[in-house]
C-alpha positions as CSV (number, residue, x, y, z in Angstrom):
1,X,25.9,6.2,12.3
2,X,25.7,5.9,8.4
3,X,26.9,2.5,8.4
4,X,24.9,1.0,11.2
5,X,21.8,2.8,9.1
6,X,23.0,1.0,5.7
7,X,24.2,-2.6,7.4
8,X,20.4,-2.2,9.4
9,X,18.7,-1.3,5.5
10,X,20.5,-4.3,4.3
11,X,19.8,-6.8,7.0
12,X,16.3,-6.2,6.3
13,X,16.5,-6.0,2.7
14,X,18.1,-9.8,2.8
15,X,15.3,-10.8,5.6
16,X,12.7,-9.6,3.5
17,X,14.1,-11.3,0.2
18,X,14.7,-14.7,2.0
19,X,11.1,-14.3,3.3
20,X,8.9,-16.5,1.0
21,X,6.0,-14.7,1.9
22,X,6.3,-11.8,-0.2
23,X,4.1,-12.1,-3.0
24,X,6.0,-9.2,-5.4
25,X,3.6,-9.3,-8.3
26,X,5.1,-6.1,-10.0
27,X,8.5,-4.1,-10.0
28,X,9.0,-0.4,-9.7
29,X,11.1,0.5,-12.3
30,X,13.6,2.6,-10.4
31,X,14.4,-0.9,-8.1
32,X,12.8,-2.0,-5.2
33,X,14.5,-1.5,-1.7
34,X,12.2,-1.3,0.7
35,X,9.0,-3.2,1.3
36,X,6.5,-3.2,3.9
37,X,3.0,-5.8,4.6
38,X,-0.2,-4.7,5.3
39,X,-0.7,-4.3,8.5
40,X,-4.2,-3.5,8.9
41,X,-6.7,0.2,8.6
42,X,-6.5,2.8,11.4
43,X,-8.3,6.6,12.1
44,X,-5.3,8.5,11.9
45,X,-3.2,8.0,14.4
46,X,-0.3,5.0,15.4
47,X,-1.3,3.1,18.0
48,X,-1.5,-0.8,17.0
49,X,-5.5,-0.1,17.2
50,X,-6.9,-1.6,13.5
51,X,-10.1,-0.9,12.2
52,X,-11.7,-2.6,9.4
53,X,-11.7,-1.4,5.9
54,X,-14.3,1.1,5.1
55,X,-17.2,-0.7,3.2
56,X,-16.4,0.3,0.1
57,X,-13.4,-1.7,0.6
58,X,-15.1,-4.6,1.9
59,X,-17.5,-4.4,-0.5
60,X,-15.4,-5.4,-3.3
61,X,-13.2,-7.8,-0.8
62,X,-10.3,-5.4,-1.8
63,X,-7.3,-7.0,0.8
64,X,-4.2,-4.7,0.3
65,X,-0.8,-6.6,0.7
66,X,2.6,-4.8,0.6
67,X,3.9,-1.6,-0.4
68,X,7.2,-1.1,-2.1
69,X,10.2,1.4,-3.0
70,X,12.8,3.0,-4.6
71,X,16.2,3.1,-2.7
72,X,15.5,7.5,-3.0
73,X,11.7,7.0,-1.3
74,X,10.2,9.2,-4.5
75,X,8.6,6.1,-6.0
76,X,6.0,3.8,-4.0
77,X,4.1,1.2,-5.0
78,X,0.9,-0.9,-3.4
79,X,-0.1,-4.6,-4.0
80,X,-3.4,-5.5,-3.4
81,X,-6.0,-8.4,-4.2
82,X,-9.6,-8.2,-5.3
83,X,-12.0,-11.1,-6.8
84,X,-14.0,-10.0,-10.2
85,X,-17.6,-10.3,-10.6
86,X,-16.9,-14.2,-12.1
87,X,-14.4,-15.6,-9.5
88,X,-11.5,-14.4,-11.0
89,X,-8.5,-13.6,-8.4
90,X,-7.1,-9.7,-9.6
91,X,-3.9,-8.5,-8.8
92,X,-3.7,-4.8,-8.4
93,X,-0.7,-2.7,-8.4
94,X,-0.4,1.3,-8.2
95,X,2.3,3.1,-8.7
96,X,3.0,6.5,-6.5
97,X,5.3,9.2,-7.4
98,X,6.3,10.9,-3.7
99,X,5.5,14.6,-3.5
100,X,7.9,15.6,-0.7
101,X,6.8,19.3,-0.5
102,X,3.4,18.6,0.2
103,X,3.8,15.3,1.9
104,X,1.4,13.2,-0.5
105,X,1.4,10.3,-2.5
106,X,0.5,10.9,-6.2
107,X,-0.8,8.0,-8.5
108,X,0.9,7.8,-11.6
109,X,-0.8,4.6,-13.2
110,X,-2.5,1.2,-12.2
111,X,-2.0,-2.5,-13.6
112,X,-3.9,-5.5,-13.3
113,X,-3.1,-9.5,-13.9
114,X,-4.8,-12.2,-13.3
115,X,-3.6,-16.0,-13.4
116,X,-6.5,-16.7,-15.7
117,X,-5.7,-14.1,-18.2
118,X,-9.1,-12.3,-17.9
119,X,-8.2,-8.7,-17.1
120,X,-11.3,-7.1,-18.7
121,X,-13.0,-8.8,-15.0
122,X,-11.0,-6.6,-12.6
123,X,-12.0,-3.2,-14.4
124,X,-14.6,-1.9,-12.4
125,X,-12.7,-2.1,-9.1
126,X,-9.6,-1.2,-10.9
127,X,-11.2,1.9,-11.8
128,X,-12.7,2.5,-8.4
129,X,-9.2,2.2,-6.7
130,X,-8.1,4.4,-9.4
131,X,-10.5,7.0,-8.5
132,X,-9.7,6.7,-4.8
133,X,-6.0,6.9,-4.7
134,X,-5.5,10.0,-6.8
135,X,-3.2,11.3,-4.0
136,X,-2.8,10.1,-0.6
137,X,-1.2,12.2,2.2
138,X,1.3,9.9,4.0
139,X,2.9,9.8,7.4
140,X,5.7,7.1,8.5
141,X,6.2,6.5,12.3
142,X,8.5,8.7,14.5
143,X,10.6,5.7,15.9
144,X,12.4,4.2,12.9
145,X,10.0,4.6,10.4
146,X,8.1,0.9,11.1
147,X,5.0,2.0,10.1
148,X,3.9,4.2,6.9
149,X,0.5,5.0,6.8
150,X,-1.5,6.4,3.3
151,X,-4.6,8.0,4.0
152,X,-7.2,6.7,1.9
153,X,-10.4,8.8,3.6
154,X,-9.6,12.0,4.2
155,X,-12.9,13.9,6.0
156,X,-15.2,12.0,4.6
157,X,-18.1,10.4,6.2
158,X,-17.3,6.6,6.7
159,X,-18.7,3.5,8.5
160,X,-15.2,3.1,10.9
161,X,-13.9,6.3,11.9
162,X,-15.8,9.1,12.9
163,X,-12.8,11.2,12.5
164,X,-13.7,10.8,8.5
165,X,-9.9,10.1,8.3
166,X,-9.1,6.4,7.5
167,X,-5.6,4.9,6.9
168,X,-3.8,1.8,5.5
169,X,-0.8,1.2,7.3
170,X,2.4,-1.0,6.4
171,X,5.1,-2.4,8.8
172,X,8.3,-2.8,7.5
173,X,8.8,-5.5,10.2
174,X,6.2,-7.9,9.4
């Protein structure tokens, strides 16, 4: 069973790599193994049924992208894109230690590039992601871990769920 788990791990891991699709803009530190695209927003629950981002998100046109990590799963990190107040295309990246014990996500720090070289424009949504994905509970799908889903609402009033629970979820097989 432990080798048809690492040869399946490494079929993907060389499908995802030949894939020119993936836009890896930053590198955990630990080593990347497993990545996953944005699949869309949902209210808590797996079921293929998206939502759009609350309007915060759309607001600030903040489209997330991948997630990434380590070959252990106690390092994550999320790719996302945001345009700045003067046109300027931002690439965000957070970086997530993995808090086992109380199932959560917990931001360790945030970088932003831009091709232009104009940082300083991405700030204020930089901060406001900041601010927003302090620590994310996390659940991954019961059959083979295809989805993994961060919690960015958690009982808050919002304009898509009235659960107050909104997710971004990521599918390892897109």
């Amino acid at each position: 069973m432990k080798l048809m788990t690492t040869l399946f791990f490494m079929a993907l891991a060389t499908t995802t790599m030949a894939n020119d699709t993936w836009t890896e803009t930053f590198k955990l530190p630990e080593g990347t193994t497993y990545r996953a695209k944005a699949a869309g927003f949902d209210c808590g629950t797996f079921n293929n049924k998206y939502v759009q981002a609350p309007i915060e998100y759309l607001e600030r046109q903040v489209e997330f992208k991948q997630l990434s990590a380590d070959k252990d799963l106690n390092k994550f990190l999320f790719e996302a894109v945001y345009p700045a107040e003067n046109g300027v295309t931002c690439t965000y990246g957070v970086f997530f230690d993995r808090s086992r014990d109380t199932k959560t996500l917990n931001f360790t720090h945030s970088v932003v590039v831009t091709t232009e070289g104009n940082e300083e424009a991405c700030v204020a949504t930089q901060n406001f992601l900041d601010a927003q994905l302090t620590s994310l509970p996390y659940e991954g799908s019961k059959r083979g871990l295809r989805y993994i889903a961060a919690q960015i609402l958690t009982e808050t009033a919002n304009d898509v769920c009235e659960s107050g629970n909104v997710r971004i979820v990521f599918d390892r097989r897109l």
